[in-house]
C-alpha positions in Angstrom: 64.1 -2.4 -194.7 61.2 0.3 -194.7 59.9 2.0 -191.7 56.4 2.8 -190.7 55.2 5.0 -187.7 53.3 3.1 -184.9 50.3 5.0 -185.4 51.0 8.6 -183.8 53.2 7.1 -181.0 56.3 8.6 -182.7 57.8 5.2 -182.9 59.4 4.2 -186.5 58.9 0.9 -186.7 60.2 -1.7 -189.2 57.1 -2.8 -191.5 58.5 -6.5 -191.4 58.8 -7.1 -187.3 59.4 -10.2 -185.2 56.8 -12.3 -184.0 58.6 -14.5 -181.2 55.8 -16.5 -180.0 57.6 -20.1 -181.9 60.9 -19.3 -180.9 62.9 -21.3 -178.5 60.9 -24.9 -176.6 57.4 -23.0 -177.2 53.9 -24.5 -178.4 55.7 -24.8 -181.9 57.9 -28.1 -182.1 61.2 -27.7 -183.5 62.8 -24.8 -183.2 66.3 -24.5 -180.5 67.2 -21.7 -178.8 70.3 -21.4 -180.8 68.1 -21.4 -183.9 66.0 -18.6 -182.4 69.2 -16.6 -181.4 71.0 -16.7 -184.5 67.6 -16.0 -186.2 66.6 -13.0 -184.0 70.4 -11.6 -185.0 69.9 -12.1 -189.0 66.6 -10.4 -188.4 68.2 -7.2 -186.7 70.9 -7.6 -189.2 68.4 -6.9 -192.0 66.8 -4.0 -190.2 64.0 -5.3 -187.7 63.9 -2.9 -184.6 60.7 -4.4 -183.5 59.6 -7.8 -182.2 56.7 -9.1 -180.7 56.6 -11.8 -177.1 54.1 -12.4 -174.4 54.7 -13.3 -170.6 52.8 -16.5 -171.9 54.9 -17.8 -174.3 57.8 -20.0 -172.3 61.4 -18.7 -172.8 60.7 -16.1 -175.4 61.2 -13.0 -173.2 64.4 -14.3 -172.1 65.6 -15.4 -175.4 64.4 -11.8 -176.8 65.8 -10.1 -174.1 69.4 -12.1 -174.3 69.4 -10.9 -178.2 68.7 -7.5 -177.2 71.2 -7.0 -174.5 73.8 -8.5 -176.7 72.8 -6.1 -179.5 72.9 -2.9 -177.5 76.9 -2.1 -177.4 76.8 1.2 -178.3 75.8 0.3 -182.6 73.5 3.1 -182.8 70.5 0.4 -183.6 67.4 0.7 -181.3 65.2 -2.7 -181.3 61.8 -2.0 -179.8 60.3 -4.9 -177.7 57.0 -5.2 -176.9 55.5 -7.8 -174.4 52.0 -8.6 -172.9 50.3 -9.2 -170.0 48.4 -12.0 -169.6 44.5 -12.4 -167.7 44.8 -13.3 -164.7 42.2 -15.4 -164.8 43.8 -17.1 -167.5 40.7 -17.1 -170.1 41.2 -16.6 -173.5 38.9 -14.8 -174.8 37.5 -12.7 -172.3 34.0 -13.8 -171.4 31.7 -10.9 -171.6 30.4 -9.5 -167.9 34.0 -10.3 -166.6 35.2 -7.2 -164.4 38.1 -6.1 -165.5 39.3 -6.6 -162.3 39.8 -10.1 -162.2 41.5 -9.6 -165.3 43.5 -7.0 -165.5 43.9 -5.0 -162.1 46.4 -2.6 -161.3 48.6 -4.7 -159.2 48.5 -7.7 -161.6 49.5 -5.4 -164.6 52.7 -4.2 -162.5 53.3 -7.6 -161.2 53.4 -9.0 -164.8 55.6 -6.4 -165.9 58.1 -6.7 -163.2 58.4 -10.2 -163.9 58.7 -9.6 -167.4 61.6 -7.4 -167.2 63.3 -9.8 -165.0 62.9 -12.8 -167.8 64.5 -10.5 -170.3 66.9 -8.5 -168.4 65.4 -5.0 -169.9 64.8 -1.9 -168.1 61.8 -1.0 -170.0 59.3 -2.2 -172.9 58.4 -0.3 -175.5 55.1 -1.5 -175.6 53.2 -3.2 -173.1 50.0 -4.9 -174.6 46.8 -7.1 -172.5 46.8 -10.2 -174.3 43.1 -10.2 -174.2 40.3 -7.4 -174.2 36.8 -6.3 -173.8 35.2 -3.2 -174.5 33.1 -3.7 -171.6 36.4 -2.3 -169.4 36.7 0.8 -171.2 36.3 3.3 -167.6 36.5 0.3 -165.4 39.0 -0.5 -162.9 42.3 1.0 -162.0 44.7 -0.8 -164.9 44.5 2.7 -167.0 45.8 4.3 -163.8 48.6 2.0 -164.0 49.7 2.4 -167.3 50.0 6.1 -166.5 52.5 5.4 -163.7 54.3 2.8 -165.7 54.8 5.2 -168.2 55.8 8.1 -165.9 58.2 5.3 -164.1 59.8 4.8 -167.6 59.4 1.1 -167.1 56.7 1.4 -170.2 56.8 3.4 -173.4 53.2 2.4 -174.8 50.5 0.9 -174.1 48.8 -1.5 -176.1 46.0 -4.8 -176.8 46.1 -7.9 -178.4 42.6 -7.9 -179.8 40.8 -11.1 -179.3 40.9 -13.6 -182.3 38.8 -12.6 -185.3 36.9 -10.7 -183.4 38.2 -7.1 -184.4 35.7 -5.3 -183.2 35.8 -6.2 -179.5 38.2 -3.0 -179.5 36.5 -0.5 -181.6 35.1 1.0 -177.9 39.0 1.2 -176.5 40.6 2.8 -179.8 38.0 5.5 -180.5 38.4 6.3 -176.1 42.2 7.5 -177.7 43.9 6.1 -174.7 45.9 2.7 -176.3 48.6 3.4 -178.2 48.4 0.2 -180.7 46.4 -2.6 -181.2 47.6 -5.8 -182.5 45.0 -8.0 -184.5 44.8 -11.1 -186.9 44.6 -10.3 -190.6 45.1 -11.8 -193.6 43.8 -13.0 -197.0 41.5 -15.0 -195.4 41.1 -13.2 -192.1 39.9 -9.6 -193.8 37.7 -8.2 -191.1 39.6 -5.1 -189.5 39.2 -3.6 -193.0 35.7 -3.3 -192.1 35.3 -1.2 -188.7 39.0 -1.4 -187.0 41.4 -0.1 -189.6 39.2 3.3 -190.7 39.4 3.7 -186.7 42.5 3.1 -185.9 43.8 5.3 -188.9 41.1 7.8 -187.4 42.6 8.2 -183.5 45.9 7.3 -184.5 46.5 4.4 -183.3 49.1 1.9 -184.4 48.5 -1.7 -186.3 50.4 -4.6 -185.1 49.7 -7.5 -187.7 49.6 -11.0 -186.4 49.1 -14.5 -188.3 49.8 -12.9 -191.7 50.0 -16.2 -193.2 47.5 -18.2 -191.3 49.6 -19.9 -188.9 50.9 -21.7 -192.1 47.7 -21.8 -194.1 48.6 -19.0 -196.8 52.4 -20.4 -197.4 51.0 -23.1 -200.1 52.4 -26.1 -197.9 49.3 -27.4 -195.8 47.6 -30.4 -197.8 44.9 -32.7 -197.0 47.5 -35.0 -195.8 49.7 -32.7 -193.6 50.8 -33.6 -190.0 52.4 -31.8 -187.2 55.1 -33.0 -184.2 53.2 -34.6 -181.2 52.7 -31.7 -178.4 52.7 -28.9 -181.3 49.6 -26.8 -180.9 48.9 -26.3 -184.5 47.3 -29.9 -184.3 44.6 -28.2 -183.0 44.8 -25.2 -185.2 44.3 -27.6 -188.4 42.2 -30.5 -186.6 39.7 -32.5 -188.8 39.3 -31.7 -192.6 41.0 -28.4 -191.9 44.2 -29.1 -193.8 42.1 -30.2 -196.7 39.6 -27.1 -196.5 43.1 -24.6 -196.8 44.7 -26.6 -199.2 41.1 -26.0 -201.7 41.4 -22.5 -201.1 45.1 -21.9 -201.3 44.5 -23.2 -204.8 41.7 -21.1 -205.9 44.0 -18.3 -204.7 46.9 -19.7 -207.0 44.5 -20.1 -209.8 42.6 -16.6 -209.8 45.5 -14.8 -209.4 48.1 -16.3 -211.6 50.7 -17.0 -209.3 52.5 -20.1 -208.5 51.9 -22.4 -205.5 55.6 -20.8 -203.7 54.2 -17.5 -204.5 51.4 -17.4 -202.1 53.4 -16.5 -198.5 54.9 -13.7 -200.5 51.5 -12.5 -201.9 50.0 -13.0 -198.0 52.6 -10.9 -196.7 52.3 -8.1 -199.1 48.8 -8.1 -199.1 48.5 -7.0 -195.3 51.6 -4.6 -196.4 49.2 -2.9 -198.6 46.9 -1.7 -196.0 47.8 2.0 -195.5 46.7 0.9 -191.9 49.2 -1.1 -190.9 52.3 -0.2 -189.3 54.0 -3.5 -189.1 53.4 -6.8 -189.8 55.1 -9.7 -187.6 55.5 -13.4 -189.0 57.1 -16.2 -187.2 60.5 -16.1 -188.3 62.2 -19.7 -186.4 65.0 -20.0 -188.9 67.6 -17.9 -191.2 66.0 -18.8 -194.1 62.4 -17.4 -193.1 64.0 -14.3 -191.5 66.0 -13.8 -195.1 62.7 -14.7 -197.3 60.5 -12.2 -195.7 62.6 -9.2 -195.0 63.2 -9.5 -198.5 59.7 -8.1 -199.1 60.3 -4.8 -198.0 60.9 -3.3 -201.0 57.8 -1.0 -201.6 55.7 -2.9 -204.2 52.5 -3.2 -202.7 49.9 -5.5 -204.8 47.7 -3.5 -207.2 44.4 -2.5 -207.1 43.5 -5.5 -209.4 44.9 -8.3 -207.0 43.6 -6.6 -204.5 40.0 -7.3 -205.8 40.7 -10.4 -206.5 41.9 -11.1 -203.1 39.1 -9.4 -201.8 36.4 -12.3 -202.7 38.6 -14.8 -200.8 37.3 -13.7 -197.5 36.5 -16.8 -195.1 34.5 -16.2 -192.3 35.6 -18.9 -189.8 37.3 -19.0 -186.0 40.1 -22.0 -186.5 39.7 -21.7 -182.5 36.0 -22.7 -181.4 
């Protein structure tokens, strides 16, 4: 496994990390919580010391937490969790001329927090992200306040946001104030927009880059077709409603076909094309079984694409928001 730093934080990080959102009973059907465990273990096994969970997202800090715990008898191995804080209006996204303070106040922030650390059983998260943001709350409220205290108290290493779904530039305000640490965004083949604006920032106030749906939720691993289903009560129904499936699966193979590769090559070639990006400090796919944790661990070997792929890769932008 190879390490980046988390921006200028001073945090090595491992450039393959754990995104924990599917594991356990979540909004992704299918995986157990014995599957997760033994998953999260092969994964720390291999050299991940960072993985991504969220208040919102069921039993994962407890699961994550459990791991942790279990992992910390004196091995030398440090595993950096990071966790979020959800609105407390509960709005995803934020709706512009929202106060921050019906989002995001001080007490809510420690609130969330404390809860968090009891689900998980930690003393202290390495990073502590909002799981929504607006620029317009750059100076407002008392949440930065907070995050100073929580940092003093030791409860909180970092501080961090989850930026709003292809909408990278909702936090160009926020990193260029140089008070969040990292700043975790959707990128992809597909998804290429934080190469535009957020990345030259980011790499400018030295800020981290937490990478999230590096595959597309499933799009970019060459196995959505025009006739794919998911499990009743799994929320990537939505994700690939209507024609959808049949729109990826056209442009997964017009990916194939200009680049040469074969249809089980494509999740590899997603994954090292956001490894590529001199901006990025760790990408964090799903990982719900062994052989997913084993597959992409695998890829941290150093070969980045080359300029050529890049290029090609380049035209296969698609401007779209899967969630409106």
């Amino acid at each position: 496994m190879r390490y980046r730093e988390l921006g200028r934080s001073g945090l090595s990080v491992s450039e393959i990390g754990y995104g924990a959102w599917g594991i356990g009973a979540s909004s992704w059907v299918g995986a157990t919580e014995d599957d997760s465990v033994r998953a999260l273990h092969r994964a720390i096994d291999l050299g991940v010391n960072f993985i991504d969970t969220a208040r919102g997202y069921g039993e994962s800090e407890r699961i994550v937490g459990r791991v942790v715990r279990e992992r910390s008898g004196g091995s030398g191995e440090e595993v950096l969790v990071a966790t979020k804080v959800p609105p407390a209006n509960g709005i995803w996204p934020p709706r512009d001329g929202t106060h921050v303070a019906q989002v995001f106040s001080g007490d809510h922030v420690r609130a969330s927090l404390e809860t968090s650390l009891r689900a998980s059983g930690l003393d202290h998260f390495d990073v502590l992200q909002f799981h929504v943001w607006n620029d317009e709350w750059v100076g407002q409220g008392d949440w930065l306040e907070t995050i100073a205290e929580l940092k003093r108290e030791g409860t909180i290493r970092l501080f961090g946001v989850s930026v709003n779904d292809h909408r990278p530039d909702s936090a160009l305000a926020l990193v260029r104030s140089g008070v969040v640490d990292s700043v975790q965004v959707i990128y992809n083949i597909f998804d290429q927009s934080p190469d535009d604006a957020l990345f030259p920032a980011c790499q400018e106030h030295g800020v981290g880059v937490i990478v999230r749906v590096a595959l597309d939720e499933g799009g970019l691993t060459g196995r959505i077709t025009a006739d794919t289903t998911f499990p009743e009560g799994d929320w990537r129904n939505r994700y690939f409603r209507g024609d959808r499936p049949a729109q990826v699966e056209r442009r997964v193979a017009a990916l194939v076909e200009d680049l040469g590769i074969a249809q089980d090559e494509i999740a590899e070639t997603a994954l090292r094309f956001v490894l590529s990006s001199p901006a990025v400090s760790t990408v964090i796919p799903g990982m719900r079984s062994l052989r997913n944790v084993e597959r992409n661990t695998a890829l941290s070997d150093g070969r980045a694409l080359t300029a050529d792929q890049l290029a090609v890769l380049a035209k296969h932008r698609w401007q779209r928001n899967f969630y409106s």
